[in-house]
SETIZA-507928 format. One record per residue (C-alpha): x, z, y; residue in three letters. Coordinates in steps of 0.02 Angstrom, whole numbers, plus 50000, padded with zeros to 5 digits. Example, Ala and Ser with C-alpha at 12.3 -4.5 7.8 and 13.67 -1.06 7.14 Angstrom:
% residues 2
((50615; 50390; 49775); "Ala")
((50684; 50357; 49947); "Ser")
% end
This chain:
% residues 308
((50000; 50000; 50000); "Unk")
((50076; 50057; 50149); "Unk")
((49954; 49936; 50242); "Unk")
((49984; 49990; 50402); "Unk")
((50185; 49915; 50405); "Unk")
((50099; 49757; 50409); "Unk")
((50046; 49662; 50588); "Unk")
((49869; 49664; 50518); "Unk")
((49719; 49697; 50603); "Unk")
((49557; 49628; 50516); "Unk")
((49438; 49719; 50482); "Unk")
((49351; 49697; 50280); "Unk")
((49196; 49668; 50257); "Unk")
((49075; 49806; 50163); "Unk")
((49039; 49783; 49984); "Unk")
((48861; 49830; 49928); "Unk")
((48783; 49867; 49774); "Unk")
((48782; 50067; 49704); "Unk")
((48939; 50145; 49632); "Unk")
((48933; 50130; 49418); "Unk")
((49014; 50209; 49309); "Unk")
((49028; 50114; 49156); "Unk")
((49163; 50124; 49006); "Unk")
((49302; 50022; 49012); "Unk")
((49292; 49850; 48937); "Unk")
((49397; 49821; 48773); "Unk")
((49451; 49664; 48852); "Unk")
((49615; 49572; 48779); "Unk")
((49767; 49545; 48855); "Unk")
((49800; 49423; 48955); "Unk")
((49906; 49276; 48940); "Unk")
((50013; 49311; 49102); "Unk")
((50056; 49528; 49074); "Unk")
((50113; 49585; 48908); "Unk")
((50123; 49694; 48810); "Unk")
((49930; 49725; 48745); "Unk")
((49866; 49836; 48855); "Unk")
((49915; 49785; 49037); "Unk")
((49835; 49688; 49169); "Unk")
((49880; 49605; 49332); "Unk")
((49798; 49650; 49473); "Unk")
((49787; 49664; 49666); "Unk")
((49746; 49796; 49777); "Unk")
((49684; 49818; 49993); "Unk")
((49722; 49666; 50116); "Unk")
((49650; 49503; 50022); "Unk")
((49722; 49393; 49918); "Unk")
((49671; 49208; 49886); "Unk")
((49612; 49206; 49700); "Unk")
((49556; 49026; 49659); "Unk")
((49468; 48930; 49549); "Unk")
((49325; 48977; 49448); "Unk")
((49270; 49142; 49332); "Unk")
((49346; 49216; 49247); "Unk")
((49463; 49232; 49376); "Unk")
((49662; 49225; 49386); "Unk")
((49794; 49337; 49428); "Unk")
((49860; 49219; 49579); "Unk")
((50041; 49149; 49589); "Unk")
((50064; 49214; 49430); "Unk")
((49943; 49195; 49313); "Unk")
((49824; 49303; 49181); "Unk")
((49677; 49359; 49168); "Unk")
((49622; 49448; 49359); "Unk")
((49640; 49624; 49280); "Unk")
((49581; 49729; 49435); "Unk")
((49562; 49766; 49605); "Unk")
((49615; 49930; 49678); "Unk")
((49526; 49946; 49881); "Unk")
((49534; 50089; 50036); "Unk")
((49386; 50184; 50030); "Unk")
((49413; 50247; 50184); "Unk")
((49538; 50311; 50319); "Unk")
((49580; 50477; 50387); "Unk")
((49622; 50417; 50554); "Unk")
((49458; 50292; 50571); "Unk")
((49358; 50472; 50537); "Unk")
((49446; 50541; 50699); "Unk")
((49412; 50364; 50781); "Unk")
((49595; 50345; 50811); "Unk")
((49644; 50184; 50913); "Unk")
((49790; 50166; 50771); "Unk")
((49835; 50185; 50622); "Unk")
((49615; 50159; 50575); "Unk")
((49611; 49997; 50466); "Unk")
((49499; 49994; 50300); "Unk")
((49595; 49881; 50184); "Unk")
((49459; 49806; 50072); "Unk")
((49426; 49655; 50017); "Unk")
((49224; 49628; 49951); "Unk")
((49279; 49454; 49873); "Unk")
((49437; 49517; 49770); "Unk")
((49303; 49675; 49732); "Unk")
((49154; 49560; 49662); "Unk")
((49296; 49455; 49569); "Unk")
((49374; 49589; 49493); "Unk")
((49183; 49663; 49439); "Unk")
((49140; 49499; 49373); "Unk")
((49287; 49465; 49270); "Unk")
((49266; 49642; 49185); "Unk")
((49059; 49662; 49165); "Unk")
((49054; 49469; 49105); "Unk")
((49215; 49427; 49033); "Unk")
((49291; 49598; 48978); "Unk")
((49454; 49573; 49069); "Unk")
((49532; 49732; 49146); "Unk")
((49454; 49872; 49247); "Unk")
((49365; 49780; 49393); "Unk")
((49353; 49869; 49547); "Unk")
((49441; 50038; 49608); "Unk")
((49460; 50146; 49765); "Unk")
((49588; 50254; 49853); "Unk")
((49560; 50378; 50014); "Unk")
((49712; 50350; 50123); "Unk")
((49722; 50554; 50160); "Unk")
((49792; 50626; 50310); "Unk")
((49894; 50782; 50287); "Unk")
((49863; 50938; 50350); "Unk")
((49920; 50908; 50525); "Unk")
((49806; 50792; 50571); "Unk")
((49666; 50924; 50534); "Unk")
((49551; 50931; 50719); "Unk")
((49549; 51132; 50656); "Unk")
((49719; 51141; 50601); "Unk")
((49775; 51330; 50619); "Unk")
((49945; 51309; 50492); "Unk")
((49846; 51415; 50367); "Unk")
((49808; 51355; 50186); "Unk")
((49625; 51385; 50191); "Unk")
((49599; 51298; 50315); "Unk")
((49704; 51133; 50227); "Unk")
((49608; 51176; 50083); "Unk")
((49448; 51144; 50178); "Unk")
((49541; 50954; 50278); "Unk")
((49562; 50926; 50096); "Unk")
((49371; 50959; 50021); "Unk")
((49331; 50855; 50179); "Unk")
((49402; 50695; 50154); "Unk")
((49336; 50719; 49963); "Unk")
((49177; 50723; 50037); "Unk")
((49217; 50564; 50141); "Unk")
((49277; 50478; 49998); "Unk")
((49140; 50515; 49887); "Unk")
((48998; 50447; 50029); "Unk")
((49118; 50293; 50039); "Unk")
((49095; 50257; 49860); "Unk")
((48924; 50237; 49860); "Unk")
((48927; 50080; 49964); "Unk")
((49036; 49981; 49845); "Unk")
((49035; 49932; 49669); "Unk")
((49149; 50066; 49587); "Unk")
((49206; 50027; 49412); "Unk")
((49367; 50114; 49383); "Unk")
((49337; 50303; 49352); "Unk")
((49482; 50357; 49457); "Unk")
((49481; 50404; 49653); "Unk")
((49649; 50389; 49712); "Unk")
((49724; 50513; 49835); "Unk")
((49834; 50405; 49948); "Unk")
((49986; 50509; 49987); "Unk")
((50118; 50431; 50093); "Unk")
((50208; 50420; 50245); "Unk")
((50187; 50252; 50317); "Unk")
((50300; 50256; 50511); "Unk")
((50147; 50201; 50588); "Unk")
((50063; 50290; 50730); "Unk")
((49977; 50381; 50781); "Unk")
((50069; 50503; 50643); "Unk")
((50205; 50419; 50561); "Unk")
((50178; 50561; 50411); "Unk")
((50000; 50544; 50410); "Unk")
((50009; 50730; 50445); "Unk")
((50091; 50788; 50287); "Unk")
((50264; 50864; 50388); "Unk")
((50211; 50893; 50558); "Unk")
((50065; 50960; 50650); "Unk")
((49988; 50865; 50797); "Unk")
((49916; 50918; 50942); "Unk")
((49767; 50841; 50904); "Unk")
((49736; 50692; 50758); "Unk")
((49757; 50532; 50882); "Unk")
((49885; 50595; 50995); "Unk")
((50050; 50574; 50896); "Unk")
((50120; 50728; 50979); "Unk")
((50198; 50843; 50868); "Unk")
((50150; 51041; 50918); "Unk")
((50290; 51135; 50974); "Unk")
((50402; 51241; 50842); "Unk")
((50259; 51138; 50689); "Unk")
((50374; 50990; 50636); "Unk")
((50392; 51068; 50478); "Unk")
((50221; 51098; 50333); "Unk")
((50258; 51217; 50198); "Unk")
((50234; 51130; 50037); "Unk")
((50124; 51263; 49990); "Unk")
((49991; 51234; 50113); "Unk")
((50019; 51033; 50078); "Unk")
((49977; 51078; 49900); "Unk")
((49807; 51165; 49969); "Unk")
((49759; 51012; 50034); "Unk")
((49773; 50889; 49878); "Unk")
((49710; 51048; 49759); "Unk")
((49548; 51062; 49861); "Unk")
((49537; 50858; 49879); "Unk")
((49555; 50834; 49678); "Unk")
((49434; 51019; 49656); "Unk")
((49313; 50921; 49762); "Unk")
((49299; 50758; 49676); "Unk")
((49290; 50831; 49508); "Unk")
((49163; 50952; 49551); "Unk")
((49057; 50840; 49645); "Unk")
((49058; 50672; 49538); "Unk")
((49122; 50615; 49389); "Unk")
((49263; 50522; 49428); "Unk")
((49457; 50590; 49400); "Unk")
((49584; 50596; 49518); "Unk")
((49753; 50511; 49537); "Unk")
((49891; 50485; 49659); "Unk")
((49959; 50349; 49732); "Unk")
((50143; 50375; 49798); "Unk")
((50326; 50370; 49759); "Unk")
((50463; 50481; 49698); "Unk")
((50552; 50478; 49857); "Unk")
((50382; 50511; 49973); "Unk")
((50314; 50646; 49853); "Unk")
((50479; 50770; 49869); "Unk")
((50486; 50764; 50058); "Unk")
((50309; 50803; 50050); "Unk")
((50316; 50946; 49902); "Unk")
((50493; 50985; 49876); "Unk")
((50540; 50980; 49685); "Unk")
((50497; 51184; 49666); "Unk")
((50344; 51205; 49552); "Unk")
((50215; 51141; 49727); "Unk")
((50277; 50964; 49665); "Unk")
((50233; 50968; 49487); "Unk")
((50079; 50884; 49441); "Unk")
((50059; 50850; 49235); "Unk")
((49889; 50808; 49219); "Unk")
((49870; 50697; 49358); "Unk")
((49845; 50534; 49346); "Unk")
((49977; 50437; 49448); "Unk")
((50003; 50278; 49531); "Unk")
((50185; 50239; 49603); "Unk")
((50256; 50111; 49715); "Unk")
((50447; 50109; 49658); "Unk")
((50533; 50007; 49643); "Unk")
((50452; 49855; 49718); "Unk")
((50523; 49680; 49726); "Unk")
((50485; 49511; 49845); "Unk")
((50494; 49398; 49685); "Unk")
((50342; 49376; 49604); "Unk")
((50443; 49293; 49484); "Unk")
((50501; 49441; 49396); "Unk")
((50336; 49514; 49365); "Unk")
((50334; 49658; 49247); "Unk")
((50327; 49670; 49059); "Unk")
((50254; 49853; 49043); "Unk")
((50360; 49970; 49150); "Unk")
((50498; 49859; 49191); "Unk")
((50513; 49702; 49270); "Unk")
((50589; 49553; 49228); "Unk")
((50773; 49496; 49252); "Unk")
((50842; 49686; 49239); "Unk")
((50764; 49698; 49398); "Unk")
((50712; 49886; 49394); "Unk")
((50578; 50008; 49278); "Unk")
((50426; 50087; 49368); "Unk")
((50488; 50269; 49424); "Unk")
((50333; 50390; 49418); "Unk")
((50342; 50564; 49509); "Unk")
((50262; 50750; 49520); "Unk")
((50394; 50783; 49342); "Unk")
((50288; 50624; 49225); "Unk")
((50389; 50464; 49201); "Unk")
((50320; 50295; 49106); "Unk")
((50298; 50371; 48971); "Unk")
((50154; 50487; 49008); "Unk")
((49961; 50467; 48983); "Unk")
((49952; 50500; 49152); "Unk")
((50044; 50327; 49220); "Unk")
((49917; 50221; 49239); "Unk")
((49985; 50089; 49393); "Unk")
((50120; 50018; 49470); "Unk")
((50124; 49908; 49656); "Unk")
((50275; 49809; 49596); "Unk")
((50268; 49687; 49750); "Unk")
((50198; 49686; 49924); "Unk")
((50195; 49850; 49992); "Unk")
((50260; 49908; 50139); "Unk")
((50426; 49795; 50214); "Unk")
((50467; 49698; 50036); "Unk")
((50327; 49580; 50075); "Unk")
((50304; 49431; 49944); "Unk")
((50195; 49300; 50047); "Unk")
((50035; 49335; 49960); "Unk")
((49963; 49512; 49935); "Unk")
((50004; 49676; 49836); "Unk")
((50026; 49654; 49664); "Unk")
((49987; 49791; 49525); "Unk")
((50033; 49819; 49331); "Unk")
((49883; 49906; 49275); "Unk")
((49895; 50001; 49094); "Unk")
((49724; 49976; 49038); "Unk")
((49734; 50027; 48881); "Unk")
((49777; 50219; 48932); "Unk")
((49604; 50216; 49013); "Unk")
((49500; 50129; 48892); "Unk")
% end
């Protein structure tokens, strides 16, 4: 993700139709991902996908194995001039849908909340009850987002990065602001404990979970998650579904096979003390997030089969 590094202002247009939560489709693989068990897909901004269902991964090839789209935005909540796009795409959504409910190709359509950290709370008081509640909050967003679009994945992603952008270039997570918009930093608050941090995300995932029946996951990197929570025991996460963003490259070319791409060109590193090999990995944006653009979109490895 890390949407906002990009000189891109459209804004999507809403998808419709109810959430559902269906089972996953015991679809094949595809001709373009190996091994069994993975899928291609794309996720925010939109991507040209061409020709005619069921649908192809593009540039690459493969069955269209998923679509992963911003629910919603801290900073649009706060009606921030910056920093407030919704990166979804209702075309790569309805593709995605229609490639799993009529074709049984990969997981159709999924969501993230792109959270704001505890300094970007409008009540902010550097306490963890009251990051708990910021947290519960955006859960409760998220959740009223969802039913305007066509949910079929049964994971809500937690969007946890820090993406240089105003108007806070750590969405909140490090330092506390005088107010959301303002990208001022308060006096003597550029540092968050991790333990209040942690409040946050505990109260976000406590919310979802209570109040729907999707799971949780995040969506971050190794590098992002230990400046936000350290590496003391506020970082661990085992039973949290994950998706990472590292490594990423600009050549589609050496899309991945599993965890690792092509050409000895780097594995997916997972974070919060899982690697690969957990049940928890379940994605990977392998290409065009953040600066190492590729031309086209952001590209996913999605491991359906650990969510079948």
């Amino acid at each position: 993700m890390r949407k906002g590094l990009r000189a891109l202002s459209l804004l999507m247009g809403t998808a419709t139709a109810a959430a559902l939560m269906i089972p996953l489709a015991a679809g094949t693989a595809s001709a373009g991902d190996s091994p069994v068990g993975f899928y291609y897909g794309t996720d925010s901004w939109p991507v040209t996908v061409t020709g005619s269902a069921p649908y192809h991964e593009p540039v690459i090839g493969g069955g269209y194995g998923g679509y992963i789209g911003m629910a919603g935005n801290w900073a649009r909540t706060q009606g921030c001039r910056t920093g407030s796009f919704l990166a979804f795409s209702a075309a790569n959504s309805a593709q995605a849908n229609l490639n799993y409910t009529k074709y049984r190709i990969g997981i159709g359509t999924g969501v993230y909340w792109y959270m704001g950290g505890p300094g970007v709370d409008p009540h902010w008081n550097g306490t963890a009850a009251e990051a708990a509640r910021w947290g519960a909050q955006q859960a409760a967003w998220a959740l009223a987002a969802i039913q305007k679009l066509h949910v079929t994945y049964p994971v809500v992603w937690a969007d946890i990065e820090m993406p240089q952008i105003a108007p806070a270039p750590d969405n909140g997570w490090n330092a506390a602001y005088t107010s959301p918009c303002s990208g001022v930093v308060r006096a003597g608050h550029a540092h968050t404990p991790a333990s209040v941090d942690r409040a946050e995300f505990n109260a976000f995932a406590a919310y979802i979970t209570g109040h729907s029946r999707y799971h949780v996951g995040v969506y971050s990197s190794a590098q992002v998650w230990t400046t936000i929570f350290g590496t003391g025991t506020a970082s661990l996460i085992p039973n949290t579904y994950e998706w990472t963003y590292w490594p990423e490259t600009s050549r589609l070319s050496n899309a991945p096979v599993g965890w690792c791409l092509r050409g000895g060109a780097g594995c997916a590193q997972f974070f919060g003390g899982q690697t690969s090999a957990s049940k928890y990995a379940l994605m990977w944006q392998w290409s065009g997030g953040g600066g190492i653009t590729n031309g086209v979109g952001d590209f996913d490895q999605i491991d359906f089969a650990r969510m079948r």
